[in-house]
N, C-alpha and C positions, 0 to 999 in steps of 0.2 A: 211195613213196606207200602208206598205207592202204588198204584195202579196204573197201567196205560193206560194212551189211547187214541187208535187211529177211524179215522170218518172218513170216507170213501163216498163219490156222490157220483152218482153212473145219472144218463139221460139228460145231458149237457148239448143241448140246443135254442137253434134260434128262438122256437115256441117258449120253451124252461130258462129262458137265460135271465129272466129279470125276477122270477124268484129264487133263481139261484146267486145270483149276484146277490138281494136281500140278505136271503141264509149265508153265504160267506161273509158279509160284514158281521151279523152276529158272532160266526167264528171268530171273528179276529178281535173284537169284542173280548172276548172268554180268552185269547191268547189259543185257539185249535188251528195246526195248519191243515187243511184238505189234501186228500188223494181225489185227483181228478179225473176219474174213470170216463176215457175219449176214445169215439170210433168213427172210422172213416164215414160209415155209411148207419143212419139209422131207421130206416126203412122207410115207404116210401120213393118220393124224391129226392129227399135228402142227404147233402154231402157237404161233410167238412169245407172242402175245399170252394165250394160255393157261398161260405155262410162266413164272410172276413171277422163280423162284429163278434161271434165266437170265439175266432183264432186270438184277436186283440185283446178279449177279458180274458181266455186262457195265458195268455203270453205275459201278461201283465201279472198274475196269480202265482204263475211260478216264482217272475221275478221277484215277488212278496214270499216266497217260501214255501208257498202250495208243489204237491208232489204231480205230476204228469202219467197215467198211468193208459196203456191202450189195454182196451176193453173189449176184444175182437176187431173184425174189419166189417162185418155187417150182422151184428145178432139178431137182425129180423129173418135173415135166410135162413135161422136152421129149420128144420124140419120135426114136425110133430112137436114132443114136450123135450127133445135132447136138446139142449142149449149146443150151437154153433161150434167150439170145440169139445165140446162132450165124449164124440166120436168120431174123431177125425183121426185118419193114420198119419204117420209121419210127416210124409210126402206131400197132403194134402194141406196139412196145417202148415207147413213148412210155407209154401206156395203165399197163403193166405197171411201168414206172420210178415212175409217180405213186400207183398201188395202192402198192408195196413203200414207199415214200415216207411214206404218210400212216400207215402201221403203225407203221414207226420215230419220227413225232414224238409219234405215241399212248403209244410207251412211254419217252422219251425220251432216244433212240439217235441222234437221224436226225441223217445225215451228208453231208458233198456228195464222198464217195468212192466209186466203183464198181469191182467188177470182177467182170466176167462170170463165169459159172459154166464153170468148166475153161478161164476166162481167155479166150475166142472171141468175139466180139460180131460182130456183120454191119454192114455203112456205113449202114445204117437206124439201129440199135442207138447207134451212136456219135454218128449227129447229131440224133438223140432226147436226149440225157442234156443238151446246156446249156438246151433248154426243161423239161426239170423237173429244173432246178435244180444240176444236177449239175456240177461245177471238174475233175475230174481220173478218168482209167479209167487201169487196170492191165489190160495185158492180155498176151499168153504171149511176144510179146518187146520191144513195147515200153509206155514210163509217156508218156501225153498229158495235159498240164496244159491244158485245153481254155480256159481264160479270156483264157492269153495265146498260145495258140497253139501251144505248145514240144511238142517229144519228145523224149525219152533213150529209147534203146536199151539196153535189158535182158532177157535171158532170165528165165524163172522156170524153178525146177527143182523138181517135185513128185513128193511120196510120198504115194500112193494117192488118193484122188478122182478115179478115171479117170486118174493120171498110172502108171506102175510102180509096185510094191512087192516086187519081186525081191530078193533078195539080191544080183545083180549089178549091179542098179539104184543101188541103194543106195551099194554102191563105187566108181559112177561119178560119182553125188552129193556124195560126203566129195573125191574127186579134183578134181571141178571147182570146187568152193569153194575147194582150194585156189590152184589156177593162179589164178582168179578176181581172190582178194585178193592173190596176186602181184605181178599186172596192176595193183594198184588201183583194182578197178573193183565194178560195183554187183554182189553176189550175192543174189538172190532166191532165198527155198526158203518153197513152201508145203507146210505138213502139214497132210493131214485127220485132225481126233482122232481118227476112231477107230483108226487105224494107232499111236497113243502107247500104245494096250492091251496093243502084240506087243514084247515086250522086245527082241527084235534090233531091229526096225523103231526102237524108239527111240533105240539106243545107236547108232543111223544117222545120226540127227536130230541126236543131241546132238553128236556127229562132226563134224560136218558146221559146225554152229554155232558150233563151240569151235576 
């Protein structure tokens, strides 16, 4: 059997967009389409909606078959080491899924993809997303297709955005992808761009992928 495989690239902004833009033509190089993990707000002053040359390479990316995927509404706000919907109750994330929501179809993003920020959502979190709107979460090990009900079980394996970025990390990342595709089974790796800046970190990446 084959093996999957999907790439997931969270911290897509104005600073990260030109080694991101790099790293996506290597994908497309190799024939990989991206999950593009997008939030309104990523701490800071920064806002989607402010930052157009963003929206443009986004919108352009999809149109090439890259996935759109919202990644919270601000994962700088949460608090302490809980990622943003970690622990949020229904009500709360509900709020917050329909803010991040109306952003994305303001600039013509919006998607019925989610996946919590450092992939953690709380059972509020989860049964908030089919009332605004939401078909499917990714989250740190498995994918819910919430429409019809389904789960696959899949790990994701991350460099940097709160996941490792060690050097020893990194070895353990290129090793499990391979067992992975072995197996025939689904390999998850998300990268935060700005980790595609550190040339080892990336020849990690690219490792890992190839």
């Amino acid at each position: 059997m084959n093996g999957q495989l999907v790439v997931s690239l969270t911290g897509i902004r104005d600073t990260t967009r030109e080694v991101v833009e790099g790293f996506a033509r290597e994908m497309d190089v190799r024939g990989v389409p991206l999950s593009l993990c997008v939030a309104p707000r990523l701490g800071g002053r920064y806002t989607l909606l402010s930052d157009p040359g963003t929206q443009e390479w986004l919108l352009e990316r999809r149109e090439g078959g890259d996935a759109i995927v919202l990644h919270g509404y601000d994962p700088s706000s949460a608090a302490g080491r809980h990622p943003e919907f970690a622990r949020l109750p229904r009500h709360e994330a509900r709020l917050r899924l329909l803010a991040a929501d109306r952003v994305l179809e303001e600039t013509g993003l919006r998607t019925r993809l989610f996946a919590p920020p450092r992939w953690r959502a709380s059972t509020g979190a989860v049964a908030a997303l089919p009332q605004a709107g939401f078909r499917m979460i990714l989250e740190h090990n498995v994918i819910r297709d919430l429409s019809v009900d389904a789960v696959m079980k899949s790990q994701v394996y991350g460099i940097g955005d709160g996941a490792p970025s060690g050097h020893w990390w990194c070895r353990a990342v290129v090793a499990e992808s391979q067992r992975v595709t072995r197996r025939g089974e689904l390999f998850r790796l998300a990268v935060s761009a700005p980790t595609l800046a550190a040339p080892g970190l990336r020849r990690a990446v690219l490792a890992a992928i190839d």
